[in-house]
N, C-alpha and C positions, 0 to 999 in steps of 0.2 A: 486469587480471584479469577475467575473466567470472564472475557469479556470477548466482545462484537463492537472491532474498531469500525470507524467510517470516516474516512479523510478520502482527499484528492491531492491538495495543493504541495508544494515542497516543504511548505511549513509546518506540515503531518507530519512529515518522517521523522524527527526529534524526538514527537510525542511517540510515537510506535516505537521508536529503537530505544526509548526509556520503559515502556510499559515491558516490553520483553527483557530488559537488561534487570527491571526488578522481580523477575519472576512471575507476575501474570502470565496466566496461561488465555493467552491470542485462539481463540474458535476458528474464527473466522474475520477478515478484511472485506468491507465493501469498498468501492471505488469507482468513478465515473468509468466508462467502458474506453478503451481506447480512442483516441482523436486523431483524423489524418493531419498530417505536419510535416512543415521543410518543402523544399524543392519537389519533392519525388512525391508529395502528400499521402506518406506511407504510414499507416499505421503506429501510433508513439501510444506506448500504456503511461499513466502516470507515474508521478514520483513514489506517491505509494504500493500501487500496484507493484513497481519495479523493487521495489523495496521485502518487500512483503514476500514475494519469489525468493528475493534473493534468503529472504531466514524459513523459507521454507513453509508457512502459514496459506491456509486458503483463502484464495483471491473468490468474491464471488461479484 
């Protein structure tokens, strides 16, 4: 099945790292645009965002 995730929170990334572990084919990830944060208020993508990079899917 092709799909168009849209998460933000850390409580996404379960659901996305099951929709790709059963074989859904991921299009595309939407997700809130990066937020400054921390000490140094530098740029942080979110959990899914960072997630999504990391199997490789586009981020938009």
């Amino acid at each position: 099945m092709r799909i168009v995730f849209m998460g933000t929170p850390d409580f996404s990334v379960p659901v996305l790292e099951a929709l790709v572990d059963a074989g859904h084919e991921i299009v595309a990830v939407y997700s809130q645009p990066p937020r400054p944060a921390g000490r140094g208020k530098k740029d942080r993508p979110s959990p899914v965002q960072s997630k999504a990079e990391a199997l490789g899917l586009m981020v938009l």
